[in-house]
Each structure stands twice: as C-alpha cells, then as structure tokens.
C-alpha positions as CSV (number, residue, x, y, z in Angstrom):
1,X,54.7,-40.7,33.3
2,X,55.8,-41.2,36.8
3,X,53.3,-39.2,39.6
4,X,55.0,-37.9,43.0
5,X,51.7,-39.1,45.0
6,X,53.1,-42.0,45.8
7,X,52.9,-42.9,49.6
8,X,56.4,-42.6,49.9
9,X,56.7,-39.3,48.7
10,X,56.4,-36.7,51.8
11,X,53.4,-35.1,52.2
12,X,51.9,-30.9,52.0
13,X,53.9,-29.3,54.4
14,X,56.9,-31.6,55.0
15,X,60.5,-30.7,54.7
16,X,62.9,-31.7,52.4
17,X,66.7,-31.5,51.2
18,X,67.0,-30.1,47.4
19,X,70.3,-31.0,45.9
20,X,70.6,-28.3,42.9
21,X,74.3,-29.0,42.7
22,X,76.8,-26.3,44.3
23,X,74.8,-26.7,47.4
24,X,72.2,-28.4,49.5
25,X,69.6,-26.4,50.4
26,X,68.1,-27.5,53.9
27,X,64.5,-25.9,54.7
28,X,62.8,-26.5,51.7
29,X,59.1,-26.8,52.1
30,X,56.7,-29.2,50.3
31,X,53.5,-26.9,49.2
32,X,51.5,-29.2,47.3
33,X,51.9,-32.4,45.7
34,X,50.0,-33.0,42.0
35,X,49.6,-36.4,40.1
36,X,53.0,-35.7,38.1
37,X,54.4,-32.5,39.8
38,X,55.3,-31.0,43.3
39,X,55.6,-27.7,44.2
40,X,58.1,-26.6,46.1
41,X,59.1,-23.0,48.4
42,X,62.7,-22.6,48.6
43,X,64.3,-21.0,51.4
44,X,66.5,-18.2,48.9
45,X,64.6,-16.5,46.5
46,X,67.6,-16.4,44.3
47,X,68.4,-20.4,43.9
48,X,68.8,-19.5,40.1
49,X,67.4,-22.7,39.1
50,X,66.9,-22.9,35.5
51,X,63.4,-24.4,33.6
52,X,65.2,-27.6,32.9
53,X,67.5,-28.1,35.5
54,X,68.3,-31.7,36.9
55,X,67.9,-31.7,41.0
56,X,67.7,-34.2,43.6
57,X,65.3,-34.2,46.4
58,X,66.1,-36.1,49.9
59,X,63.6,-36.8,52.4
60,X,63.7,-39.1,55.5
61,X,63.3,-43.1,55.3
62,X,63.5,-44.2,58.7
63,X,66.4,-46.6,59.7
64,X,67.3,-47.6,56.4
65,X,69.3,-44.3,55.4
66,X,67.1,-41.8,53.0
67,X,65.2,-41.6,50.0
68,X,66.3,-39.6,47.2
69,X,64.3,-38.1,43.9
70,X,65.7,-37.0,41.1
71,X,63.3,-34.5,39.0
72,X,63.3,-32.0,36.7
73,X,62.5,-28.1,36.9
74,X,58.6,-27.4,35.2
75,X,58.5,-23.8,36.4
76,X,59.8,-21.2,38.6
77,X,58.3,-18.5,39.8
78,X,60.1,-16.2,42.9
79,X,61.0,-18.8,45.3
80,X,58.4,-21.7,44.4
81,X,59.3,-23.8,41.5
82,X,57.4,-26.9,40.2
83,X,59.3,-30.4,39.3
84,X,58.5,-33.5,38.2
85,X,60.2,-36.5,38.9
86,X,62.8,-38.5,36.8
87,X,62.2,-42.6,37.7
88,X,61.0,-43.4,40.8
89,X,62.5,-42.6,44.2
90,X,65.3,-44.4,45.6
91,X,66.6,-45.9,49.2
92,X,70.4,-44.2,50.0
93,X,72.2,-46.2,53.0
94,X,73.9,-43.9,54.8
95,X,76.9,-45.4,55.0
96,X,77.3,-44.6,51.4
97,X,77.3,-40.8,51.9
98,X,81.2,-40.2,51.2
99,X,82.4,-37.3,49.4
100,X,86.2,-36.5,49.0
101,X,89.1,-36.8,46.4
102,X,90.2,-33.8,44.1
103,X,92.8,-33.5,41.2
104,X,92.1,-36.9,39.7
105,X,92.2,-36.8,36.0
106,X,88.6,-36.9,34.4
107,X,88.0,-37.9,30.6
108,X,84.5,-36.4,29.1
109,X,83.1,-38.3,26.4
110,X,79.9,-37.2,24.1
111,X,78.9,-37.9,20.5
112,X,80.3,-36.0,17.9
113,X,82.1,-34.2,20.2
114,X,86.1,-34.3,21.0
115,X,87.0,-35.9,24.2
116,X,87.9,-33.5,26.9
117,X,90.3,-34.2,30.1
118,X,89.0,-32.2,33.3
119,X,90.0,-32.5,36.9
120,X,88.1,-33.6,39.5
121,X,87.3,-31.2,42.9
122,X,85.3,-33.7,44.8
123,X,83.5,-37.1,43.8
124,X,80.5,-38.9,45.5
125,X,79.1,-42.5,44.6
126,X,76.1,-40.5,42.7
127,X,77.6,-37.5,41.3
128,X,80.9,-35.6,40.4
129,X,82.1,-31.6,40.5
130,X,85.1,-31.5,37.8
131,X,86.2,-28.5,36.2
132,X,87.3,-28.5,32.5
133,X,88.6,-25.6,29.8
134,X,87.4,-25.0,26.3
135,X,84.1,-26.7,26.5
136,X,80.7,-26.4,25.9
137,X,78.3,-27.9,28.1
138,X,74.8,-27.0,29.1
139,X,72.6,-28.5,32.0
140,X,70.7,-31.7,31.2
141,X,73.5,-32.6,28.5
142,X,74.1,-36.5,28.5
143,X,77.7,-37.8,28.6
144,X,80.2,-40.7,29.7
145,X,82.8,-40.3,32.2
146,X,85.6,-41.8,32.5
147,X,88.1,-41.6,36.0
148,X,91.2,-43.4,37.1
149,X,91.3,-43.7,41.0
150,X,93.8,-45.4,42.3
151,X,94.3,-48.4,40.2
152,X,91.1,-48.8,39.5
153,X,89.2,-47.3,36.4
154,X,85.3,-46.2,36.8
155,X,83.2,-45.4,33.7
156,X,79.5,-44.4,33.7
157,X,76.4,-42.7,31.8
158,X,76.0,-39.3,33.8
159,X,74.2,-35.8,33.1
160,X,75.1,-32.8,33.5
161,X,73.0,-30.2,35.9
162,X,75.0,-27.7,37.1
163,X,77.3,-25.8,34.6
164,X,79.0,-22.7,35.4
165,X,82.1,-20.4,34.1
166,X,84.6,-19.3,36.4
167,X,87.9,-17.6,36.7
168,X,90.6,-19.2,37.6
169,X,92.2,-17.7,41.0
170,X,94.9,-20.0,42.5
171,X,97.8,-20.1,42.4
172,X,97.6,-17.0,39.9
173,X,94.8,-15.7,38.3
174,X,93.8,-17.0,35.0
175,X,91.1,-18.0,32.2
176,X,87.7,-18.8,32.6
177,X,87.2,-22.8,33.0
178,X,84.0,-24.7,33.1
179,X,82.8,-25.9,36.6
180,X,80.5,-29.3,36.0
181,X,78.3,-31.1,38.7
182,X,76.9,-34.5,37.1
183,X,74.7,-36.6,38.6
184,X,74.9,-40.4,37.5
185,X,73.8,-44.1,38.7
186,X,76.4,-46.2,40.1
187,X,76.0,-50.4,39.4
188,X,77.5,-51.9,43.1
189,X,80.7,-52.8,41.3
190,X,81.6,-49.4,40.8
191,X,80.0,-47.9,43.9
192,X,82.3,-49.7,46.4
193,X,85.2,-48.2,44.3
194,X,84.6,-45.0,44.8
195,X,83.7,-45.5,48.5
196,X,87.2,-47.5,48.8
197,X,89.0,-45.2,47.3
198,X,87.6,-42.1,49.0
199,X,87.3,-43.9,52.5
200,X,91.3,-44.6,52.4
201,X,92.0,-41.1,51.4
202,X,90.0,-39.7,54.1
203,X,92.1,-42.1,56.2
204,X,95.2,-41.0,54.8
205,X,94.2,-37.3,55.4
206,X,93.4,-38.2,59.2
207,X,96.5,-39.9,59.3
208,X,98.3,-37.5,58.5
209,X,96.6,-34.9,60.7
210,X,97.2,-36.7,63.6
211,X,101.1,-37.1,63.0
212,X,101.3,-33.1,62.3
213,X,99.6,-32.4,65.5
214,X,101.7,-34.8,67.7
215,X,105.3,-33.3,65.7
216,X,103.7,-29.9,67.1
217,X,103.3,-31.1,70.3
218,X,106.3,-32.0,70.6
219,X,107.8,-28.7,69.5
220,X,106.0,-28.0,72.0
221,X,107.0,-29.8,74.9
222,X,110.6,-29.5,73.9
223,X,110.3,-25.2,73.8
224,X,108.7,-25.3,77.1
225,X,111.9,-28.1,78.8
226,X,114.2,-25.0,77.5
C-alpha cells in the first residue's frame, strides 16, 4: 500500500488545494499525516464528500509547476475527512493547466453496459465535466471515453468521481440529466491534443473578443462624429 509520509508530501499544518470535482477548494489544512492516510480540515463543513469518493490534492513543487495526489475518501467526520492516496504523487507543469471547450460530443463506454453519447461542458488534460441523460453512474465507477476534437479523436481509461442529477434550465426548462466529472491519465500523445485543441479555441474566443470590441468602438466613434 502506498504511505503519504513521503518527503514530498507537505507536512502537519501545511496548506493544500483539494480538487473534489465541481470545485477547488483553496484553504484546506493538513492535520496530520499517518503511514497510509492524511487527515485533512476543510474550509466548508458541507463539502458533501462521500466515503469513497475520488479527489485530487495539489500542493506546491517549486519551479517545476505542482504536485498532484490523487486519493480516496477513508472517513468523514464534520469538516475533517481522512484519505489515502491512489499511486504516488505526480509533477504538473504548469503550462499544462488549460481548461476550455464545451458541446463536443462524448461517447461513454463500460462493460455490459450500452454506450451512451454525452456532451462535454469543459475538458482539462486530466479530467472532463460532461453531462449525459438516462444513465446510471456512481462515483468511483471505471469507464472509457471516447471524444472527437477537432480532427482529432482522444480515447482513455477514466473514473468517475463526481456524479450529480440536475435539471435542465436553458434554453427551456427540462428533464433531469447526469452531470459527470472524471478524472483520467493522459499518455503525452494525447495530452498535447487536448492542449492544442483547447489553446486554439481560447485563441479563437480572444480573437473574436477583440474584433467585437474594436466594431463597438467604432460605433462608437462614428455616434460621437454625428
């Protein structure tokens, strides 16, 4: 079993960042680190983190971007739970913290199980939030995903661990859907895919910004000659 005493691993008292999914939370205190858990106080005593749940932890590593943790809940108990950790940690360059797309077409794949089409509301090169109807899913479950960006198409192992219903809401109200955050590990290949494709779409967006704001300037300037 993998221990959370290793060196790298921040010590009693530190801070750290605790992905659980719909958010980040930001002031999350280390209390005390055990040969295979950690426990941590959260800064909302109603995280409603399940025994169970899949979560990432984030702490500084100096020049060379962050480390990153994934673990598992052990325990709750108010706002302290106690996780143990999933492999060992990991080095994140910063330059591959992009986050963006949204309506990309999403195929769900798990044994025994029909495959399901979602859409995608925003994709990372380590996880993906998607939203899907008529399906079943519970945190922890494992499946393969399958997106088409671009011209490109991206497959990977990933698990689910953040699964909630909600309604529908734009543009009318409608039927409850599934909302899925999965985490999953990228080989290179893939990775600098999905930081393409999101990088030129962020482009795009700016792009596209910055021609809206100089036609209203010129509306503008062309009121104000009147």
């Amino acid at each position: 079993m993998n221990t959370m005493t290793s060196s790298l691993f921040p010590a009693d008292g530190s801070r750290v960042e605790l992905d659980i999914g719909a958010e980040t939370l930001t002031e999350v205190r280390v209390v005390r680190v055990a040969e295979t858990t950690v426990t941590l106080s959260l800064p909302l005593a109603d995280a409603q983190l399940a025994v169970g749940a899949v979560v990432v932890l984030r702490w500084p590593a100096g020049p060379r971007g962050r480390y990153t943790q994934q673990a598992t809940v052990r325990g709750t108990e108010e706002n302290r739970i106690d996780v143990t950790p999933l492999g060992d940690p990991k080095i994140e360059q910063l330059r591959n913290f992009v986050r963006g797309g949204g309506g990309e077409s999403i195929l769900l794949v798990r044994a025994d199980d029909p495959q399901r089409v979602g859409r995608v509301h925003d994709l990372s090169e380590r996880s993906v939030r998607a939203y899907f109807s008529d399906v079943d899913l519970r945190p922890g479950e494992e499946m393969l995903l399958r997106l088409q960006l671009g011209d490109d198409v991206v497959q990977f192992p990933a698990t689910a661990y953040r699964v909630a219903q909600i309604r529908q809401q734009v543009p009318v109200r409608g039927p409850l859907v599934t909302e899925m955050v999965a985490i999953f590990e990228q080989d290179e290949r893939q990775a600098k895919i999905i930081r393409r494709y999101v990088m030129r779409l962020q482009s795009q967006a700016r792009r596209e910004a910055a021609a809206a704001t100089a036609l209203a300037e010129e509306a503008l300037a062309a009121a104000a000659a009147r």
